[in-house]
C-alpha positions as CSV (number, residue, x, y, z in Angstrom):
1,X,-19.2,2.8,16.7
2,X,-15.6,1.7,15.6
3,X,-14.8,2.1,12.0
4,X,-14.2,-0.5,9.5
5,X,-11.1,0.6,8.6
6,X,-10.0,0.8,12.3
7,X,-11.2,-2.7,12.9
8,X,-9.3,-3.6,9.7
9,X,-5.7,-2.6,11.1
10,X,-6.3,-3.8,14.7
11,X,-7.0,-7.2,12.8
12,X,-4.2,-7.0,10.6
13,X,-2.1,-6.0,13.7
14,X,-3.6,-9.2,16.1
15,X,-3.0,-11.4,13.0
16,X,1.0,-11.1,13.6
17,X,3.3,-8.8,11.6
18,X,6.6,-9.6,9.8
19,X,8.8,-6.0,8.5
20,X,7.5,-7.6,4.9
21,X,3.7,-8.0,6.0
22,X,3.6,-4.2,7.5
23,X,5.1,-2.5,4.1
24,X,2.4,-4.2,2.0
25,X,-0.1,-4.0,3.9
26,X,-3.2,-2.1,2.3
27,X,-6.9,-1.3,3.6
28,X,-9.7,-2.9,1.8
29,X,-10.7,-1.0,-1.1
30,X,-13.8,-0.6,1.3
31,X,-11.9,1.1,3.8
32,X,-10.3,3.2,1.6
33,X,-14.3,4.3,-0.2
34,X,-15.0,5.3,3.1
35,X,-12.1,7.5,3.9
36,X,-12.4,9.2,1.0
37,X,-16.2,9.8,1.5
38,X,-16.0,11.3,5.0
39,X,-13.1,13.4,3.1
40,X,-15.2,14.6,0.7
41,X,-18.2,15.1,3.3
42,X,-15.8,17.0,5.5
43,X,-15.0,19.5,2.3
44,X,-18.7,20.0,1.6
45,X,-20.7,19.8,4.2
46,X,-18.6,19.0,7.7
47,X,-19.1,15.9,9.6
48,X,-20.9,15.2,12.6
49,X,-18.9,14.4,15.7
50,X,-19.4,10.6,15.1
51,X,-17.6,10.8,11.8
52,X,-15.6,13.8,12.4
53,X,-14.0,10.7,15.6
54,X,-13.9,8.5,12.5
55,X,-12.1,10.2,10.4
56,X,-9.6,11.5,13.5
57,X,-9.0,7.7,14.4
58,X,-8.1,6.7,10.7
59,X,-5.9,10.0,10.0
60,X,-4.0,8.9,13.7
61,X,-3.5,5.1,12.6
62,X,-2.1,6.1,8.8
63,X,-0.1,8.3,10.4
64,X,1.4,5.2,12.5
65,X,1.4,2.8,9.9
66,X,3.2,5.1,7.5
67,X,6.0,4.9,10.7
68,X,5.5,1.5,10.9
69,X,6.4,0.8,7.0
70,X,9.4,3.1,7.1
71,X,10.4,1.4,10.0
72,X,9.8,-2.1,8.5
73,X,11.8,-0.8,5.4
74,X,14.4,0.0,7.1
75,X,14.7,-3.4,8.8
76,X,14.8,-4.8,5.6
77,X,17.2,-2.7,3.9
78,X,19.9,-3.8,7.2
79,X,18.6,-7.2,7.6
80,X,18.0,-6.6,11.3
């Protein structure tokens, strides 16, 4: 099962990006709820491999949209 908040960036990604569009961009407040629940899960009670993938996947894409934004701002700060 792929994640909401995986399908969320690869539509935001398809959609077409400009620098500006990449260091706004912000998951759904859905996406977000989730994250923090499989967080919290993970603390309590551990995940299942199914989530535990889940949570993996989102932790990977953050970590390259938090690239992508310091790249974009960087862009913008030059005016490449």
């Amino acid at each position: 099962m792929t994640s909401p908040a995986y399908l969320e960036i690869i539509e935001f990604i398809a959609a077409g990006t400009t620098p500006e569009t990449v260091v706004e961009y912000r998951p759904s407040p859905e996406a977000e709820a989730r994250v923090v629940e499989l967080i919290d899960r993970e603390k309590a009670t551990g995940l299942g491999p199914e989530e535990a993938a889940e949570l993996d996947h989102f932790m990977e894409l953050e970590h390259i949209l938090r690239m992508a934004k310091a790249r974009a701002r960087e862009i913008l700060t030059r005016g490449d």
